[in-house]
C-alpha positions in Angstrom: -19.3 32.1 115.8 -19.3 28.3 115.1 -20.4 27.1 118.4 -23.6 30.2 117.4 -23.6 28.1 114.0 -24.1 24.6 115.7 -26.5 25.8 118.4 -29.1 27.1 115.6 -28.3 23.7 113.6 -29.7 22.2 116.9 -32.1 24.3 117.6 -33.7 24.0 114.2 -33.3 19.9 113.9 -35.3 19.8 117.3 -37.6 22.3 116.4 -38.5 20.5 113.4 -39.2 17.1 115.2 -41.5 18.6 117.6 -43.0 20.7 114.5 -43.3 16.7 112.9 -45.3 15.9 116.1 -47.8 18.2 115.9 -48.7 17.7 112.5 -49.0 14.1 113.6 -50.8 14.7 116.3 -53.3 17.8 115.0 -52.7 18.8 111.7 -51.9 22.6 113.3 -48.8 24.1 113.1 -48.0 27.0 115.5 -44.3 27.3 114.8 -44.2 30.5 117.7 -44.9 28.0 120.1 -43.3 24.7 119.0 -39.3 26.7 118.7 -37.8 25.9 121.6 -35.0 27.5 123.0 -36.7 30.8 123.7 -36.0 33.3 126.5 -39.0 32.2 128.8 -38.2 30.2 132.0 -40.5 27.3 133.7 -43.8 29.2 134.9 -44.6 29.3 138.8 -44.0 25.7 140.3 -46.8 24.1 142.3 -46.6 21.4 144.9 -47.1 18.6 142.3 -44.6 20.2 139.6 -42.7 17.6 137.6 -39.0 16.9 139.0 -36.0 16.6 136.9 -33.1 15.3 138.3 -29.9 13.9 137.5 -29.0 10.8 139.2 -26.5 8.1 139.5 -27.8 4.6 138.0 -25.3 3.1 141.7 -25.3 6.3 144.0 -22.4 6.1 146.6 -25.0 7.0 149.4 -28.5 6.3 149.3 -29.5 9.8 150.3 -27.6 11.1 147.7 -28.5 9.6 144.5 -27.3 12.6 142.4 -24.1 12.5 143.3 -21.0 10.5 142.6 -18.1 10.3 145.2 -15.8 8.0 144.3 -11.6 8.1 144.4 -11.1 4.9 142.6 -12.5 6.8 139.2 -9.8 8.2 138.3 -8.9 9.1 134.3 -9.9 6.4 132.4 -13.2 4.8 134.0 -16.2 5.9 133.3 -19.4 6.9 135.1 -23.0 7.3 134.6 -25.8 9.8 135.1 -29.8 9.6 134.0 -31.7 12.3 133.7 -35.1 10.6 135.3 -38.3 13.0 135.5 -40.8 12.3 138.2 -44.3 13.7 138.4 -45.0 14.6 134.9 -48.0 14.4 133.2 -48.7 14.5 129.0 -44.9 14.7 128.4 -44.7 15.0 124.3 -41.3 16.3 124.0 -38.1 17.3 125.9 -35.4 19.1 125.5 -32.4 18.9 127.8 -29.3 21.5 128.3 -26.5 20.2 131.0 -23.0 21.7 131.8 -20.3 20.2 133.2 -16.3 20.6 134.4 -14.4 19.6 131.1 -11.1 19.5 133.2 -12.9 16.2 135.4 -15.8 14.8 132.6 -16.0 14.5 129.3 -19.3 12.9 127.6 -18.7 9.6 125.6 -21.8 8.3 125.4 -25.7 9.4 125.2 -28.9 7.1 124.9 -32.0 7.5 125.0 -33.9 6.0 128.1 -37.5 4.2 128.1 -40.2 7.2 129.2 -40.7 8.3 125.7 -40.2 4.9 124.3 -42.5 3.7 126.2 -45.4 5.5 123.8 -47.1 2.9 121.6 -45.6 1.7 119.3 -41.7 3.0 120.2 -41.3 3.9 116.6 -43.0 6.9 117.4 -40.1 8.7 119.3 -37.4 10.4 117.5 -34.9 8.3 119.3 -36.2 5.0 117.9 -33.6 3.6 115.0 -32.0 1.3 117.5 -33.4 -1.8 117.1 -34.4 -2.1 120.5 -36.6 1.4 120.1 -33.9 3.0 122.1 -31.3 4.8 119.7 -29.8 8.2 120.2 -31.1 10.9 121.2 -30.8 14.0 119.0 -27.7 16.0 120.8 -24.7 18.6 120.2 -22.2 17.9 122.6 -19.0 19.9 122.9 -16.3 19.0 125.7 -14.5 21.5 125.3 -16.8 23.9 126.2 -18.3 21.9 128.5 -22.5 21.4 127.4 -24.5 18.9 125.9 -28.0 19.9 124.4 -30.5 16.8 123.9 -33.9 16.5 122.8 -36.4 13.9 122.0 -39.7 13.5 120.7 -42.9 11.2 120.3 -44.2 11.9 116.4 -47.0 10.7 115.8 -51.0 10.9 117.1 -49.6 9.3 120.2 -50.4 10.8 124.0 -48.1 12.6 125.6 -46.4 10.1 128.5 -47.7 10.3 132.7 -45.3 9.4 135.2 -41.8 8.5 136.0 -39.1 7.3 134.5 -35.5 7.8 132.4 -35.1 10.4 129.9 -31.8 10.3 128.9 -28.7 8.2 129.8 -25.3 10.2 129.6 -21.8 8.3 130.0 -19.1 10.3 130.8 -15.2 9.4 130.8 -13.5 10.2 133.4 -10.1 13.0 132.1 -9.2 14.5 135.3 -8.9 14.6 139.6 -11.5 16.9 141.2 -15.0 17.7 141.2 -17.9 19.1 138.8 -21.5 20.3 139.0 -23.9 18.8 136.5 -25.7 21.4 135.8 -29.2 21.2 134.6 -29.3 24.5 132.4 -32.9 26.4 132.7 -31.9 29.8 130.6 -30.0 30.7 127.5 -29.7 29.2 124.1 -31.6 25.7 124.0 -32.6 26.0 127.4 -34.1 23.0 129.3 -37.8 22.7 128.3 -40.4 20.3 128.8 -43.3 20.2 126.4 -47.4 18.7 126.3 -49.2 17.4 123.2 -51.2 20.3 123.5 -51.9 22.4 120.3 -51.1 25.6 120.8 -48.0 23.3 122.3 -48.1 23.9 126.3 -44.3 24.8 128.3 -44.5 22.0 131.2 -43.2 23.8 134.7 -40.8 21.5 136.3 -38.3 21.9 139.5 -35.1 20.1 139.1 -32.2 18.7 140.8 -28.6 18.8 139.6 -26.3 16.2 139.7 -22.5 16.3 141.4 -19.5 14.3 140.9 -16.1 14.0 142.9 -13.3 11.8 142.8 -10.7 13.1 145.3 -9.5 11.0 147.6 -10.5 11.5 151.4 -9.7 14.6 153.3 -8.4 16.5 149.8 -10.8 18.8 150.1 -8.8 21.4 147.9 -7.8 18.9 145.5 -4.1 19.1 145.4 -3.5 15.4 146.3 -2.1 16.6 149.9 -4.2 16.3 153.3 -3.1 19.1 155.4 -4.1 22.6 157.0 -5.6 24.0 154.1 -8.7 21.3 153.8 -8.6 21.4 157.8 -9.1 25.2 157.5 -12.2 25.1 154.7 -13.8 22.2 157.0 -13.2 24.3 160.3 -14.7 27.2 158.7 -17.6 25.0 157.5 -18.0 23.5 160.4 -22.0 22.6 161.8 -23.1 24.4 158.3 -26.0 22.7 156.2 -27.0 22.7 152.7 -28.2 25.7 151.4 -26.1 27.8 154.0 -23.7 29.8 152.2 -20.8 28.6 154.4 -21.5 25.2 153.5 -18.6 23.6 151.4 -20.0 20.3 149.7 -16.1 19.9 149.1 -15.7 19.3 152.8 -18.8 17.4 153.1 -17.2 13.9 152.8 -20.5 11.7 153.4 -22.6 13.9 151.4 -25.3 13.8 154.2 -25.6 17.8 153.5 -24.0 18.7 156.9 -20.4 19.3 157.9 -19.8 17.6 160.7 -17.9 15.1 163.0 -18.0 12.1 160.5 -16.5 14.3 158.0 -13.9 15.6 160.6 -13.1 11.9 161.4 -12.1 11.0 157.4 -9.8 14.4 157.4 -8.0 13.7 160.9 -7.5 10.2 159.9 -6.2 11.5 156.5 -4.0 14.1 157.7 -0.8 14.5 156.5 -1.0 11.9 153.5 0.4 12.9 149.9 -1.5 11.2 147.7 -0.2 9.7 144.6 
């Protein structure tokens, strides 16, 4: 019941900063269409349909920049994610739901990035009491459930913002050995929602693109610190498999080039048989 309590606290903070907006913006209030966190998904998604993605700020590979692979961040470091949109057009208002592995992550950080800032002048985001215009962002973050919900705003007669950029900045420390999903959530309470300056307020379709991060060290692809038959059995079986094919194992994909192959059969052979520490 108090996690219900803190997700309506949420939902009605953000509400009322995009309900703000619109009376900045208009004068008209249509509160059936401002309240976010409703049970309606992203409409149909066209060619040109806005991307959100999670990304690393330093991706280990370059064709991979939403994912993290990395042994030497082990408990204790830190890492960090953006969630950068791409495409969009009249963005007013945002609203962001991500899940996550508590056991490897736990968020320790979240800022506002510079796409809604940008709006002239930066007071006019909800995220603005830094001095630098880039405080913040409204949030309700619970690690031990494992789900941050984030929103921002512009609030006053101010377009809506065209382009690409940051939305959100999220630090994580690192508590545990494995791997997690970050999981861009598009259903449920305070589901992921991208909004216009449009009065009735227009629901922005967007695709997105989770992020992914791993620390094991190579070969483990099981994650018991060992190199051995096991992780040689899951990359056998995985073996010449691409992303999205079901027998893919992204735990066995080593270079994270989407493909199990030789290279990733060269880092377990040349790990076998090692105990890590």
């Amino acid at each position: 019941m108090r996690g219900r309590k803190k997700l309506f606290i949420l939902a009605a903070l953000l509400s009322a900063i995009l309900i703000i907006s619109v009376v900045f913006s208009s004068g008209v209030i249509d509160v059936s269409t401002v309240l976010l966190g409703g049970s309606s998904g992203p409409s149909p998604l066209a060619s040109s349909t806005p991307v959100v993605s999670v990304e690393s700020p330093n991706p280990t590979f370059s064709y991979a920049p939403w994912a993290v692979s990395n042994s030497s961040l082990q408990a204790g470091n830190v890492t960090e994610f953006r969630v950068n949109i791409t495409l969009v057009t009249d963005l007013f208002a945002w609203q962001i739901n991500m899940t996550w592995d508590t056991s490897v992550l736990n968020v320790s950080s979240i800022i506002a990035g510079e796409f809604l800032n940008s709006a002239i002048p930066p007071v006019n985001t909800s995220s603005s009491a830094a001095p630098d215009g880039l405080g913040f962002v409204i949030n309700l973050t619970d690690n031990v459930e494992g789900y941050t919900a984030m929103g921002e705003s512009i609030l006053g007669g101010v377009p809506g913002q065209d382009g690409n950029g940051t939305l959100v900045t999220i630090e994580f420390l690192v508590v545990g050995y494995g791997s997690t999903n970050l999981t861009i959530s598009t259903s449920g309470a305070l589901n992921t929602t991208l909004l216009d300056d449009s009065v009735p307020v227009v629901t922005i379709a967007y695709d997105k693109t989770d992020g992914y991060f791993r620390n094991k060290y190579p070969g483990d692809v099981d994650g018991d610190y060992l190199v051995g038959s096991a992780d040689a059995g899951v990359l056998n079986g995985a073996y010449g498999k691409s992303s999205p094919d079901p027998l893919y194992k992204r735990e066995a994909d080593f270079d994270l080039d989407g493909l199990i192959g030789s290279a990733d059969a060269g880092v377990l052979n040349g790990a076998y048989g090692i105990t890590y520490p």
